[in-house]
C-alpha positions in Angstrom: 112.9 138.6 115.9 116.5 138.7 114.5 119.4 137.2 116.8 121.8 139.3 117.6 125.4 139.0 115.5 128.1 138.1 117.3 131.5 139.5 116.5 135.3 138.6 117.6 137.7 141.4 117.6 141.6 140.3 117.2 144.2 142.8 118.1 146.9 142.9 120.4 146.5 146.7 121.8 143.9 146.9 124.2 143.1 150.5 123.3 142.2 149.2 119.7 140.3 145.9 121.0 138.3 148.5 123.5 137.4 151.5 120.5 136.3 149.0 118.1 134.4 146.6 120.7 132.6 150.3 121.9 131.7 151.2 118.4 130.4 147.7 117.6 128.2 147.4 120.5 127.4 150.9 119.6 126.0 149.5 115.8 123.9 146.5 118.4 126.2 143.8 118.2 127.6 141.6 120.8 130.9 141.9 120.6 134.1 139.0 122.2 137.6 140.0 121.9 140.8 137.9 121.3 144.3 139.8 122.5 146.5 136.9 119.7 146.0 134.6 116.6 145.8 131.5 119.2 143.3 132.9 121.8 141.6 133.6 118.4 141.7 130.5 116.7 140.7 129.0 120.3 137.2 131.1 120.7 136.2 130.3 117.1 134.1 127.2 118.5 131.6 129.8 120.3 130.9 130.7 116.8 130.8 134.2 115.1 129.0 135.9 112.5 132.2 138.0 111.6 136.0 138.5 112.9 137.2 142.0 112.9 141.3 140.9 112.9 144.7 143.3 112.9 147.3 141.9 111.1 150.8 143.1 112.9 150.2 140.9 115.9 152.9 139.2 118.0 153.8 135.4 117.7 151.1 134.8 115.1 150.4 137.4 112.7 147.0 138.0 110.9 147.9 136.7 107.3 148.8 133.3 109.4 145.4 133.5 111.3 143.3 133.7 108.7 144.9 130.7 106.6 144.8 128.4 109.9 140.8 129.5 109.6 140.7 128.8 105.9 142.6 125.5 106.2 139.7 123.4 108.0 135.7 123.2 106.6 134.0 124.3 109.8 135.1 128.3 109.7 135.3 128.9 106.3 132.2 130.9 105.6 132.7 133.1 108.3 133.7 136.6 106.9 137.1 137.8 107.7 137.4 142.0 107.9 141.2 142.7 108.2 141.5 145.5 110.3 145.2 147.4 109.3 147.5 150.5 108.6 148.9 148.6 106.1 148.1 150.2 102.3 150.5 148.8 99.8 149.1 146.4 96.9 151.1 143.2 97.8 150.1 143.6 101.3 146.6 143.5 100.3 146.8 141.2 98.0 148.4 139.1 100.2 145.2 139.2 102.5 143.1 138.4 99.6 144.9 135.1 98.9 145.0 134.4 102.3 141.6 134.1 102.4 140.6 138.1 104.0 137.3 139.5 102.3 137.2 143.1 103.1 139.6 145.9 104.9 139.4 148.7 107.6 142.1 151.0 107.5 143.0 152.7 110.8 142.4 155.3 112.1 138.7 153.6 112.6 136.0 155.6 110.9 132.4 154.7 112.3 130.5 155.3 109.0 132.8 152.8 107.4 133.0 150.4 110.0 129.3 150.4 109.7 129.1 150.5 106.7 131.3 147.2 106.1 130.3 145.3 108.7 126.6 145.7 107.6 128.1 144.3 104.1 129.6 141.4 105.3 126.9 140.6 107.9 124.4 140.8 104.5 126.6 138.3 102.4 127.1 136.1 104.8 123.1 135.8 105.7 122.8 135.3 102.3 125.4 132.6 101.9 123.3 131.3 104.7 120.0 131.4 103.2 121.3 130.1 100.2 122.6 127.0 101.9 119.4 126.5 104.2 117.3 126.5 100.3 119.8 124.0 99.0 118.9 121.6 102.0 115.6 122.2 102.2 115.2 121.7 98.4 117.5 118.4 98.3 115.1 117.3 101.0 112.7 118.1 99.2 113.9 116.0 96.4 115.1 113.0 98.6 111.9 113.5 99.4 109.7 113.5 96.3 112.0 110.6 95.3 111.5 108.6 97.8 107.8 108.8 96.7 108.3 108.7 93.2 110.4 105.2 93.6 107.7 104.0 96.2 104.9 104.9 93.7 106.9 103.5 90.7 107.2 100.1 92.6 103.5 99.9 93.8 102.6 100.5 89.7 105.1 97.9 89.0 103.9 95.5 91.4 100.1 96.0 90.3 101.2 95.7 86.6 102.8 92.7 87.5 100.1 91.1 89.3 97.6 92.1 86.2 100.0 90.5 84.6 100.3 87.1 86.4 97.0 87.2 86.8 96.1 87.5 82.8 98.4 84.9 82.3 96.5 82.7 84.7 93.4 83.5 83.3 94.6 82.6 79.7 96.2 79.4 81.2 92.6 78.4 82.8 91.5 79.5 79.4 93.4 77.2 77.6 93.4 74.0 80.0 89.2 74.6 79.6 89.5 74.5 75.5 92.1 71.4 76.5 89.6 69.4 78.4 87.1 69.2 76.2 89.1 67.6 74.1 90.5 65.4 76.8 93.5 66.7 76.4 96.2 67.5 79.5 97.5 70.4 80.7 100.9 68.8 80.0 100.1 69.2 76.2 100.0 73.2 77.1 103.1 73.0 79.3 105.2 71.4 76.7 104.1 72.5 73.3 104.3 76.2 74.8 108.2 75.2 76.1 109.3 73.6 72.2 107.6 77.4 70.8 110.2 79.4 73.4 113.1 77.0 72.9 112.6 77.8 68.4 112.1 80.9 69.3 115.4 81.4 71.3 116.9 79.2 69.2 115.9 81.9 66.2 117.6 84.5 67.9 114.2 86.7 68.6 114.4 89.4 71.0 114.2 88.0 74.7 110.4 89.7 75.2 109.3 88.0 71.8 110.0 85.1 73.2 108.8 85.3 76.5 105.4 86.3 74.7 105.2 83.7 72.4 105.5 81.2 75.3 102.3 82.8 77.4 100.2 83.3 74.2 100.9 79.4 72.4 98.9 77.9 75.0 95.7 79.6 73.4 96.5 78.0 70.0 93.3 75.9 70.3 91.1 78.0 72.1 88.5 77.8 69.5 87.6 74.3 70.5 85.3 75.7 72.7 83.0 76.3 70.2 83.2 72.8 68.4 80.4 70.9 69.1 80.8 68.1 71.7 79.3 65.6 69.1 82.3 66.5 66.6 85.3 67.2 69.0 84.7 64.3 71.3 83.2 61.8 68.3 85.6 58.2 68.7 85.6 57.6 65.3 87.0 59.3 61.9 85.1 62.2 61.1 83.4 62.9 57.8 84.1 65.1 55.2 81.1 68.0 56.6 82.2 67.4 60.7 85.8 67.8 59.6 84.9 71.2 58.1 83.1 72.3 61.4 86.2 71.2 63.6 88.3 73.0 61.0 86.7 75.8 62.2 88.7 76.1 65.6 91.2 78.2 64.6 89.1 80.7 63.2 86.9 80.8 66.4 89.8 81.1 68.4 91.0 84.2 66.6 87.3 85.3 66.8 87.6 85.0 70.5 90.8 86.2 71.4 90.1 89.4 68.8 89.5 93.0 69.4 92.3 93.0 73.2 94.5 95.7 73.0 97.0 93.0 75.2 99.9 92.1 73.4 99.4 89.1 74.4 95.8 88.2 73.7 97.0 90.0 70.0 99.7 87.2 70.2 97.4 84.2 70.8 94.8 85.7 68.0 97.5 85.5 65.4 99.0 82.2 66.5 94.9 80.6 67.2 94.1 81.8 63.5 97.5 80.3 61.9 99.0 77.5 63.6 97.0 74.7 61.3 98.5 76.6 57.9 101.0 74.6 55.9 104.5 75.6 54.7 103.2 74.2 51.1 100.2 76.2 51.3 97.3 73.0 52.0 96.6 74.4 55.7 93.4 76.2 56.9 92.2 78.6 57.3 93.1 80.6 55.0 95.6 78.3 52.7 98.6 80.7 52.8 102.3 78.9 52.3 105.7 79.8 53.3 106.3 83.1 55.0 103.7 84.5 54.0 102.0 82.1 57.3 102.7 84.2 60.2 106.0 83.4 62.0 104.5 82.8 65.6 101.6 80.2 63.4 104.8 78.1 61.9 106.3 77.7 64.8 103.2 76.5 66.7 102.4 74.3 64.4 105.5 72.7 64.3 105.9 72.3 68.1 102.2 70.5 68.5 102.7 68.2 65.6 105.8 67.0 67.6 103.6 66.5 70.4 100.4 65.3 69.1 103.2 62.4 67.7 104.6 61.8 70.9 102.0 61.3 72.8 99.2 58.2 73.1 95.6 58.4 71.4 93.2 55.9 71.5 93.8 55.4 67.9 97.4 54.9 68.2 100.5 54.0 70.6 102.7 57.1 71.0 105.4 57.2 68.2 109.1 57.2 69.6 110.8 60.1 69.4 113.4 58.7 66.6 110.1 58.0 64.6 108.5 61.2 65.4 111.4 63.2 64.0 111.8 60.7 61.4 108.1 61.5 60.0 108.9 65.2 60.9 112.3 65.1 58.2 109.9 63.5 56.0 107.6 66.7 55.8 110.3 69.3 55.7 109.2 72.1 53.2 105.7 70.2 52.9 104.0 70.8 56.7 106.8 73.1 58.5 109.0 75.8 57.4 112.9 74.4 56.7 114.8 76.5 58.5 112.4 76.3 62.0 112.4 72.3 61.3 116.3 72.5 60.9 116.6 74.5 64.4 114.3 72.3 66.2 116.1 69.2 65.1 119.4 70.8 65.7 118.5 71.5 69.5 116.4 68.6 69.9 118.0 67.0 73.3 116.6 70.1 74.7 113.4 68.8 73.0 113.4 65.7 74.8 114.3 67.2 77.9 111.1 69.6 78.1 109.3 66.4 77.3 111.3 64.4 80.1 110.0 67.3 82.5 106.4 67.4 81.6 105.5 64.0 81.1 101.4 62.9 80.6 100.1 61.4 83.7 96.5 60.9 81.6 96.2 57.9 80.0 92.7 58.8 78.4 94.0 61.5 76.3 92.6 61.9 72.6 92.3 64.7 70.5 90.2 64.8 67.6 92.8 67.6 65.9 95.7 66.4 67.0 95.2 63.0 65.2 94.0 64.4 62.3 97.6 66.0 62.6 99.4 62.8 62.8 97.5 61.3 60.3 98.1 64.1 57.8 101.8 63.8 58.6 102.1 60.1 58.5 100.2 60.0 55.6 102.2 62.2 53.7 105.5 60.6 55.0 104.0 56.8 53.3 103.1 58.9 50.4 106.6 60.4 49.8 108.3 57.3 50.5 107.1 55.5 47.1 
């Protein structure tokens, strides 16, 4: 059931505040009355639907009224109907600027009063519905919001642990290809930190980066599938073994093929290319300069530094001075110039990723990895005669 509307009549002359409050009640309202602007202005807190209010009033005329109720935010939507003899334009216009939204001339006519307080009662329900939807429908929002944000961070918080968890899987991945080949999971660590330094260094964007330093630890994957007589063979392998153990890189690729991760994408093209020379005397597939994948060149140029820096069975570690000596040596021959020059030229943050992950394995060989600093030493003697 519909509440009942409550209206204030203002007027000074009782006989006035008694006809209209009788007529009102008459149309089934409940109906106050106010005999001045400040008993008024006093029983707006026992809030009204309308305010029926003459204007010639002593000490506080209506024009004044309805600007003192226009002047705060609690009574503003609260329909005004000026109640007057007055008929001149300025005086009406001065209502309307005061704030007044509809008239009653006296004498009182029932029809019209009825027929304008219905009016105003009607627009200001609707003012009222209209508000009700707006805060019903910005809860709504908040509401749907709140949801949408909750839901956003529980698919950000899965992707993110899919995430972590790949990259531990490709880690595992990595350190297992490793250990076959008695290598350490230092070698990863480091080799994976000099690719993300060039990279940087090269000014790549900061996700190319951060992807080339999760996917360089698969470089050598595809020793998985060398056979333990070749990959863990103590001695210099002949010319039909080295073929075979050639063949890492392209099982790698093999391996790591087909993902529709960016990342495993990443490690496919880096496992296929990191053993290609700038000069074009790499494997597997001989190709020289920039036409060797970018990620490949820089791979291959931070695990020749390692495989140099670090003890074999075969050989002490080379000092660092030596190691970059032998690396100069092969500029525009194994690595690409300008990565060579940016390595070199940022290389105390070289030997600081080095500082950080130092081998704690002494028994660490690696059948490739010699072959690499052979190759390079080799070719250093050669172009020194």
């Amino acid at each position: 059931m519909d509440r009942i509307r409550r209206i204030l009549v203002v007027d000074d002359e009782s006989s006035n505040r008694d006809l209209l409050t009788k007529m009102l009640k008459a149309l089934g309202y409940y109906v106050d009355s106010a005999i001045d602007g400040l008993k008024a202005l006093d029983q707006l807190k026992l809030g009204y639907d309308l305010i029926l209010l003459d204007v010639m009033m002593p000490g506080m005329d209506g024009f004044e009224v309805v600007r003192k109720i226009r002047a705060g935010t609690e009574y503003q939507d609260i329909p005004i109907c000026m109640v007057t003899g007055l008929s001149s334009r300025e005086d009406r216009l001065r209502a309307v600027e005061a704030g007044v939204n509809d008239f009653i001339a006296k004498p009182f006519d029932m029809m019209e009063l009825k027929i304008r307080t219905n009016s105003l009662l009607r627009e200001k329900e609707s003012r009222e519905a209209l508000k009700r939807y707006h805060s019903e429908l910005e809860a709504t929002v908040a509401k749907r919001t709140e949801a949408l944000r909750q839901a956003l961070k529980e698919t950000a918080d899965a992707q993110r642990r899919t995430y972590q968890a790949q990259l531990e899987t490709i880690e595992r991945l990595a350190m297992a290809a490793e250990h076959r080949d008695r290598e350490t999971a230092y070698h990863i660590k480091r080799m994976s930190r000099y690719c993300h330094l060039i990279a940087k260094k090269l000014g790549l964007p900061p996700q190319e980066c951060e992807l080339i330093l999760n996917a360089t630890p698969m470089h050598d994957v595809g020793k998985i599938g060398i056979p333990d007589g070749i990959l863990l063979k103590p001695g210099k392998l002949d010319p039909s073994e080295w073929e075979i153990m050639k063949k890492h890189s392209e099982i790698g690729a093999l391996i790591l093929s087909g993902s529709s991760s960016d990342l495993l994408q990443a490690g496919e093209i880096i496992a296929r290319s990191h053993h290609e020379r700038w000069d074009g005397t790499g494997y597997p597939m001989g190709l020289s300069g920039e036409n060797i994948p970018l990620w490949g060149r820089i791979t291959a140029l931070a695990d020749v530094f390692d495989a140099l820096t670090n003890k074999r069975p075969y050989k002490d570690a080379f000092s660092n001075e030596m190691a970059v000596q032998i690396m100069k040596e092969a500029r525009g021959i194994f690595f690409d110039p300008k990565l060579l020059d940016i390595f070199l030229d940022n290389i105390s943050e070289v030997f600081a990723i080095q500082a950080q992950y130092m081998d704690t394995l002494a028994d660490n060989r690696s059948e490739q990895a010699r072959k690499q600093a052979e190759c390079v030493n080799t070719e250093a003697m050669r172009m020194k005669k």
